[in-house]
N, C-alpha and C positions, 0 to 999 in steps of 0.2 A: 504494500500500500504506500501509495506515496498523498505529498498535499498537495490541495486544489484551490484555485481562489476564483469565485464564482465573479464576472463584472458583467454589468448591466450599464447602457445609456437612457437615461429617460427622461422623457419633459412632458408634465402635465399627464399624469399614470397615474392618477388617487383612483380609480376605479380598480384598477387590476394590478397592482405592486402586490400588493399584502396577498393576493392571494398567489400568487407567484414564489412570492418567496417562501410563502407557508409548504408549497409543492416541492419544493427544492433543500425543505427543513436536512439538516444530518449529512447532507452529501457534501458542503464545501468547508473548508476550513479559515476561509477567510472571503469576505462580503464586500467587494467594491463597486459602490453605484455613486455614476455621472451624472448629476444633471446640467442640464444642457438652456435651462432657463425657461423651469416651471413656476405657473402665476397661482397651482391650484397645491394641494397639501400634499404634493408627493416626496416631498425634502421632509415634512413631518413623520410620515409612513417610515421612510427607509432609515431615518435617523431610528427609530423603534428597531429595527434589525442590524444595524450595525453601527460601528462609528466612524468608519469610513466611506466619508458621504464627501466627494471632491464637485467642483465645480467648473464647466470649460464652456467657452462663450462657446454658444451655434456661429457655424460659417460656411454651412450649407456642403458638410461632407462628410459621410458618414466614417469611412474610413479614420480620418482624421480621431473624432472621437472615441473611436473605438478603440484604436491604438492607445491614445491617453489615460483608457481604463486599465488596460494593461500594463502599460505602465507605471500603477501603483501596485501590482501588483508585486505579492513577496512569494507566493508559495512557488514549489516545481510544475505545473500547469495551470493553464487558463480556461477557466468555463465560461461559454458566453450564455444570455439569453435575452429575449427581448419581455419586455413588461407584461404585453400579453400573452406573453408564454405560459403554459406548463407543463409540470412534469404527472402525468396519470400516476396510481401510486402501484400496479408492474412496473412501469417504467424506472421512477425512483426506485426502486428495487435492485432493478437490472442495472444502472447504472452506479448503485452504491457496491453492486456484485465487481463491476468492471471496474471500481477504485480499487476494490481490495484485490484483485486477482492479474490485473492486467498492468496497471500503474506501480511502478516508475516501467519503462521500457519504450512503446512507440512514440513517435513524436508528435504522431495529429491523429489522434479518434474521429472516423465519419459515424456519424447517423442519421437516422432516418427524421425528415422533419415535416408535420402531418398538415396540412394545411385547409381546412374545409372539412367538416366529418356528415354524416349523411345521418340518416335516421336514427341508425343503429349505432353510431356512434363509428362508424368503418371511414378511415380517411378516403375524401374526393381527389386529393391532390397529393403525393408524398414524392416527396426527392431528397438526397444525402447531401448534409451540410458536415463543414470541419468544424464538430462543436465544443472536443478536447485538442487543446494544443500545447506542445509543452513550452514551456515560457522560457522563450529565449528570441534576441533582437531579429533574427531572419525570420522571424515567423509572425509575422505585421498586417493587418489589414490593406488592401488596396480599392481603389472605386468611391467614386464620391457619391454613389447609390450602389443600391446591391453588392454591397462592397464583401470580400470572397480573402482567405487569406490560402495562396497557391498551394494544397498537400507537399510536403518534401520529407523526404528521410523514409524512416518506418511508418507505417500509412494501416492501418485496423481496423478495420468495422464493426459496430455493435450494432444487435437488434434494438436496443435502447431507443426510443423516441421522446421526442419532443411536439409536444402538440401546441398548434397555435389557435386562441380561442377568442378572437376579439370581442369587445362589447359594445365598440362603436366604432362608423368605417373612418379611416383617416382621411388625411386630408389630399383630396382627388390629384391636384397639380403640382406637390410636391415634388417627384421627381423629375417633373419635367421643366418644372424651372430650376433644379438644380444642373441638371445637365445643359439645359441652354446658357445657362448662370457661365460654364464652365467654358463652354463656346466662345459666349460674349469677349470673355475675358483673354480669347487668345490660344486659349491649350486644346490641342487635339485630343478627341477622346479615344481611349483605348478601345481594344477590337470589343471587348466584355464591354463597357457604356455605349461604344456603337448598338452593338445587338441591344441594350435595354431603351436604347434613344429609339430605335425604330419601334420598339412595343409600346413606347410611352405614346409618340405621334399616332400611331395607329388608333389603341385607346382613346385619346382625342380626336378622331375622328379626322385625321389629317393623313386622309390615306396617300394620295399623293407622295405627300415628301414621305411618309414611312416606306411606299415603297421605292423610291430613291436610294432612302437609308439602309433599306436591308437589302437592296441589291447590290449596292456596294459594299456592305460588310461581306458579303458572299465571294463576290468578284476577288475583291483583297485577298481574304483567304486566309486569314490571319486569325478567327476567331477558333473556338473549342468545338470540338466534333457535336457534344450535344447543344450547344448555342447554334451553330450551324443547322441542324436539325429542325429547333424550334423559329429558329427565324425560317425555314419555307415555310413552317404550317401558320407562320407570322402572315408571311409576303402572302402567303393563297386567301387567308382571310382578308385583307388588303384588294388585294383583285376581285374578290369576289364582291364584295362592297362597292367597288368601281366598275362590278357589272359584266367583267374580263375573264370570262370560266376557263376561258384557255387556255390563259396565263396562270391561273389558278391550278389548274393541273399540272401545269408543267412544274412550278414552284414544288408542288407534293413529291413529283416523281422525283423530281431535284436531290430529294433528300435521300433517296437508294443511295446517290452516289457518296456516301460520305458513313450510309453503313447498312444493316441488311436493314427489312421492313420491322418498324415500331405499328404499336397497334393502334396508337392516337394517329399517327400519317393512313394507315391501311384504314381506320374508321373517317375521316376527313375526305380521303377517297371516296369512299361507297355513299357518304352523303352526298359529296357533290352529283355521282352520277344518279343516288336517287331521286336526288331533286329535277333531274334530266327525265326524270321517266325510262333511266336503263336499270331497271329492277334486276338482270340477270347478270350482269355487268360490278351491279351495287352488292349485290350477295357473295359476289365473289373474293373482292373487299373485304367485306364483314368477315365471311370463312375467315380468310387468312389474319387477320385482328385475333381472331380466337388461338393461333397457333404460337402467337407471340408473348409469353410470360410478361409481366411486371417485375423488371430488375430495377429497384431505388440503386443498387450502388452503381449501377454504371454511370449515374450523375443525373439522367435522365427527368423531368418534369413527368412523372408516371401518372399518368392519371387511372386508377384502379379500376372504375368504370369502360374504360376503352377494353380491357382483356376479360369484360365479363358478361355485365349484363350489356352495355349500350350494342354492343354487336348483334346478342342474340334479339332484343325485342327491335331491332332494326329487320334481321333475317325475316322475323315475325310478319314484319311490313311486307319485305319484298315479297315474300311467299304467297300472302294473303292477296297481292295486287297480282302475279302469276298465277291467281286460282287451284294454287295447293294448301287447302283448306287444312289439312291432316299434318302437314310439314309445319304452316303457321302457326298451328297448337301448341307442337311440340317444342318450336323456339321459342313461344312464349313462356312454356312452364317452365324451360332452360331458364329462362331470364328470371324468372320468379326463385329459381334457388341462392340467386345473387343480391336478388334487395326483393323481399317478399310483398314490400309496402307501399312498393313504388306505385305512385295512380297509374302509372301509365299500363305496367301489369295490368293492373285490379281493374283496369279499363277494358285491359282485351278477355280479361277472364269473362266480367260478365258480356262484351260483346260474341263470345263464341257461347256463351250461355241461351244468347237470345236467339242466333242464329243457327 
């Protein structure tokens, strides 16, 4: 077992600190939170759990602060989390398992980080972040969004998760005026804020320049195999918005070239052609989306639904518009063992009921 020092940046978190921190009780052995210039009682909250509460103007980078939290740090590793974070309590478990058992030795812990959970409580969204690191000056935050600290050295994975559980949405243009901020000012953004500059314009509805921006982060060449990935299913939402199905396919297929088929690219596929009216075309899609596991660690933005249910009550569709009544059934019930509660099920159930 070695020690850990948990650091946080926060401003304006009186809703969800305490309960964050309550999540994370027993696992670090020392507490550093940043704030960054809150007007609300979150410097009261956190002073209650530690006494190491520092202060760093905002200057619109996320990196930057993060770094600065680490750098009070004293222990042999660094935990990060964000306010609305928690730890479920397996999870705390499993990660108090991974202090004692695994720590001192790798240099960066990935895990699993859950983002959106559905009915049951099953993550929408999950992808591997580096969320132990051991504390040392090459191992630094970069990005003035999204900001990522490179894996080097021993490199580990734990099932351990992190779940993020907001209470209310932030604020919509934040990162895009921080990245334009950065523009403004002169400095080229890295291939990693490229790729986030095109999702941010897109998001705003500025499909044009997004697909500008993510066609040249493409071109370049310079970005990460799974950033690459997710800017085509970027770029095709972008074209398809601007009405370009074309373009939009070509963007998806784009994305073979850089590695085999993901089931979010093969499901993006089969909509597009379903929306075409090629049902036999669209199922073919969907098949091959089934054939493709949900791997968090390959870095991957997994979305759990694309390797499960969204393929089969899509199959459902195509089947039922191809008048194979007994096939569309069966993809349904398929889908029904993945999210039992989904209306959209519970919609086709009793629509084969009536019919």
């Amino acid at each position: 077992m070695d020690t850990l020092s948990l650091c946080l940046i926060v401003r304006d978190e009186e809703d969800v600190l305490a309960r964050c921190l309550e999540s994370a009780a027993g696992l670090y052995d020392e507490l550093i939170i940043v704030d960054t210039g809150s007007t609300d009682a979150t410097v009261d909250i956190a002073r209650r759990f530690t006494e190491h509460v520092h202060f760093f103007p905002w200057r619109d980078d996320f990196a930057a602060a993060r770094n600065f939290s680490f750098q009070q740090a004293t222990m042999s590793y660094c935990m990060w989390l964000d306010a609305d974070d928690v730890l479920l309590p397996a999870d705390r478990e499993a990660f108090l398992a991974l202090k004692r058992d695994v720590l001192p030795g790798p240099d960066v812990v990935m895990a699993p980080y859950h983002a959106g959970l559905d009915e049951k409580g099953a993550p929408l969204l999950t992808y591997c972040r580096e969320r132990i690191v051991r504390n040392a000056p090459h191992l630094r935050w970069e990005g003035a969004v999204h900001e990522c600290i490179a894996p080097v050295g021993e490199v580990v994975y734990t099932d351990a998760a992190v779940t993020h559980q907001k209470l209310r949405p932030s604020d919509p243009d934040r990162n895009l005026r921080i990245l334009e901020g950065v523009l403004s000012r002169g400095r080229n953004l890295s291939p990693r804020e490229q790729f986030y500059y095109g999702r941010e314009l897109a998001a705003h509805g500025r499909f044009e320049e997004a697909v500008k921006v993510l066609e040249d982060f493409l071109t370049v060449g310079w970005g990460w195999k799974e950033n690459n990935i997710e800017a085509c299913r970027n770029l095709a939402q972008c074209y398809l918005a601007l009405e370009r199905p074309r373009q939009a396919r070509r963007a998806l297929l784009e994305s073979l070239a850089f590695d085999g088929p993901r089931a979010e690219v093969c499901c993006d596929l089969g909509k597009l052609l379903l929306d075409q009216g090629d049902y036999v075309r669209a199922a073919a899609w969907y098949q091959e989306a089934l054939k493709h596991p949900c791997d968090p660690r390959s870095g991957a933005f997994c979305l759990p639904d694309c390797h499960g249910f969204l393929p089969c009550i899509q199959l459902c569709l195509c089947c039922h518009h191809l008048g194979q009544r007994a096939e569309a059934e069966a993809w349904n019930r398929r889908a029904g063992t993945y999210r039992p509660d989904h209306p959209a099920y519970r919609y086709n159930l009793d629509f084969f009921a009536r019919t």
